[in-house]
N, C-alpha and C positions, 0 to 999 in steps of 0.2 A: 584529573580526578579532584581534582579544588570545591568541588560542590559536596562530591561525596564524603569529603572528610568531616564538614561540618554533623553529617547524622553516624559518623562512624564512631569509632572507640567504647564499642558495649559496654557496659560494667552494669553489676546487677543491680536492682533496685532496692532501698529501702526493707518494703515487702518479703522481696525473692527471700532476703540475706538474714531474715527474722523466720524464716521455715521453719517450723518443729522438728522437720528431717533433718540428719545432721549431715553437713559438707563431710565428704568424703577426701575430696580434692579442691584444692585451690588456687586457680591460675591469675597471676596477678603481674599485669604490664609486661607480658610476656613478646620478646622482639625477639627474629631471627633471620641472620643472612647469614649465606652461604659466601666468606671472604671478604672480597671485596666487591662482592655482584649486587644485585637489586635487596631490597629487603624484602623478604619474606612473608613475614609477621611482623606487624606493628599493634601495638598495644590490645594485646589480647588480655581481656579482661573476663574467669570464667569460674565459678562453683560445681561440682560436679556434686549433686547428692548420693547417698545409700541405694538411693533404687532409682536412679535418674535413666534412663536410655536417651540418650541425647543424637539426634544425624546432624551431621555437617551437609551441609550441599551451597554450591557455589559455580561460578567460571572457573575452569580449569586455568590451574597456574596462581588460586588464591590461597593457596598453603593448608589445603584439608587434609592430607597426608601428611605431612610436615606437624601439624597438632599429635596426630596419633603417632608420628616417629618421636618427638617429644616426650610426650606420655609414656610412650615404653625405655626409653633412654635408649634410642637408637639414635641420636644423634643431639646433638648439646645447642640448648639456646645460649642466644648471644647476652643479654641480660633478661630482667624480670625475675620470676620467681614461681617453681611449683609444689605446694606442699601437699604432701598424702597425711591426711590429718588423723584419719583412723586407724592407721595403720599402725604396728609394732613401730616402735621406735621412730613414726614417722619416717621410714624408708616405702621404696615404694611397693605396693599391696602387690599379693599373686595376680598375676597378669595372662591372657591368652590374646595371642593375636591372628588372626586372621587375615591374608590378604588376598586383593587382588586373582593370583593362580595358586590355585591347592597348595603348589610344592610340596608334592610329596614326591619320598624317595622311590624313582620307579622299580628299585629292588626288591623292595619290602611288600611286603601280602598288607592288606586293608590293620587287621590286629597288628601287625609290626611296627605299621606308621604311627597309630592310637597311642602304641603301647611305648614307642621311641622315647617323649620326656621324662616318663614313669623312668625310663632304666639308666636315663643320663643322668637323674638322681638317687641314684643309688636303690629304686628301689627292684628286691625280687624278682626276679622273672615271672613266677607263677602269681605273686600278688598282682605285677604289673599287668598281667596277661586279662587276670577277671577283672582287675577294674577297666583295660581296654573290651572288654566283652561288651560288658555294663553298657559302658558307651555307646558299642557298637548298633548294639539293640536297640538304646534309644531314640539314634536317627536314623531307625528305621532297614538298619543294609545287613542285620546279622545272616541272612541266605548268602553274603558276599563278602564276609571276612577271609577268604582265604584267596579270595581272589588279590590281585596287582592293580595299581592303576590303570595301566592301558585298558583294564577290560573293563575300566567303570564309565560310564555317562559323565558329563560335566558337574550336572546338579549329586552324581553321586558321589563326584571328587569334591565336592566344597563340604558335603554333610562328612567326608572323614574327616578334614580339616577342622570344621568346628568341632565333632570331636575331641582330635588330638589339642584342639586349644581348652578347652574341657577338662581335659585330661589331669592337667595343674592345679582344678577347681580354682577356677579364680575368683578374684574378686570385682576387678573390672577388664572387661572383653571388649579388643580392639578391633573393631572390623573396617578393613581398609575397600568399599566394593567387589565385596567377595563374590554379589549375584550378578554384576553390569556384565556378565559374556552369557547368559543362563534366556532364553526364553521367558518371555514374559507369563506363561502359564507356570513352570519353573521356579521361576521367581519367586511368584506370589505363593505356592505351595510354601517354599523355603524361607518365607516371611513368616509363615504363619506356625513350620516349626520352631523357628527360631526365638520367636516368644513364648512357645511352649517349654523351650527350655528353658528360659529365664524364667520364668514362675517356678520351675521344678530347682533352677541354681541360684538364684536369688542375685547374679552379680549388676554392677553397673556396666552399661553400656555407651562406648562412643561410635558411629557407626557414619562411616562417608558413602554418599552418594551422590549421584547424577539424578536418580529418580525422583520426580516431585512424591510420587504418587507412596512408593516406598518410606523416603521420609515420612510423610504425614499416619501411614499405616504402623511403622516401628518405635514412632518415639513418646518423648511425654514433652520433648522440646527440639523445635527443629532450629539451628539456627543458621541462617542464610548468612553466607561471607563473601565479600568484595573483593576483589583482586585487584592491585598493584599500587601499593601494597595490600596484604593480606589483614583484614578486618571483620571483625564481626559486625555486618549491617545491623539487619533483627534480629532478635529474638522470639518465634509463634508458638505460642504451648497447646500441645493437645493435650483436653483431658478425657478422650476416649477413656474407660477402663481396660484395664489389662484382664485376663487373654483376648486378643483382638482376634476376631476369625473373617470370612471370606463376607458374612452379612457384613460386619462394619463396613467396608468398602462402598455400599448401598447405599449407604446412612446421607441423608441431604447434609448434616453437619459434615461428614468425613469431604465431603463435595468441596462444600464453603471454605474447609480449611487446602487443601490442595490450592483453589483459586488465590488464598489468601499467599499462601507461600508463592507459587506462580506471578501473583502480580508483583510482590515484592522482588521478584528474580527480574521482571521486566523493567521494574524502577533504576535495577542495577545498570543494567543496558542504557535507558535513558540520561542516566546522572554522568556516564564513562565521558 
């Protein structure tokens, strides 16, 4: 990897760090291993703004899950530094995470899963219940809140999940590939809610994928990482406007930028 280190170690530019929009978050020389094993992350250098949606995509085993275990304080970097700048007292902002499989409890009806964080904080029952309603209805499943998991579809288990991550109103929304087991018709439906709720919740997003095509559809910055260690290569900004719908995807520009991040995925490959 000796070639590749030379174009690694991001850090934003000049420009970027002069934005009118205010950092939100800021990740600065951020390294992580696990004991005594490989390093993880190496010098991750990262600004998240107010209304940033940012995708990670990279070779699996380049620490794009590891960023977002970070972020939510599931697990402790080894040094560096990350400060939530807008936040109360600079701790870190309301959070929802998303990962991977639904995990939801197969006990609980669709409103018990929604309504779960609502009553682990103390709140009501009945208050807990409508604001799970609310939710409910907004992605779409209110004919199916009393249904169980078992009886839902996959693309209907991840819409209770973002939901319940919802549910804490966050601020910034971690989404671990929550669509990579969904059909690609699925998907892109669940792409297209899911911006819809950012416009209706205003949070910042960090969002992993495998998908070129995903990435370049959800973000306003995609940034491709390198693995072993774990680096931020490029950075590609899309500046589609937000809400993005099923035309965008049409768009010769939306084309060019897929190519763009795709070839940078294949540089990665070349440079290994």
């Amino acid at each position: 990897m000796s070639n590749l280190k030379a174009v690694s170690g991001y850090a934003p530019t000049e420009s970027e760090a002069s934005s009118s929009t205010p950092t939100a978050i800021s990740i600065k020389n951020l390294y992580k291993r696990y004991g005594n094993g490989p390093v993880i992350l190496n010098d991750i250098n990262l600004d998240i703004k107010k209304d940033d949606f940012i995708a990670l995509i990279g070779p699996s085993g380049c620490g794009k899950s590891t960023v977002l275990k970070l972020l939510a304080g599931l697990t402790d970097k080894t040094s560096g530094d990350i400060q939530f700048l807008t936040s109360h007292n600079k701790q870190q902002p309301k959070m929802g995470v998303v990962f991977q499989d639904a995990n939801l409890m197969p006990w609980l009806t669709v409103m018990d899963n929604v309504a779960l964080p609502l009553g682990l904080k103390g709140m009501d029952k009945s208050e807990a219940n409508k604001k799970a309603e609310a939710l409910i209805e907004m992605v779409g499943l209110g004919h199916v809140k009393n249904h169980y998991p078992r009886q839902l579809s996959g693309g209907m288990k991840m819409r209770v999940s973002i939901a319940r991550a919802l549910s804490v109103e966050p601020e910034l929304l971690l989404l671990d590939e929550p669509f990579g087991a969904l059909d690609e018709m699925t998907r892109d439906d669940l792409n297209e809610e899911l911006l819809k709720l950012r416009q209706t919740h205003g949070w910042s997003g960090v969002f992993v994928t495998h998908s070129v095509t995903e990435s370049v559809f959800l973000s306003s910055r995609v940034l491709v990482m390198s693995a072993n260690p774990g680096q931020v290569y490029r950075e590609i900004k899309i500046d589609f406007p937000f809400p993005r719908t099923a035309e965008t995807r049409q768009l010769k520009a939306f084309q060019e930028k897929v190519v763009e991040v795709t070839q940078a995925l294949h540089e990665l490959r070349s440079l290994a």
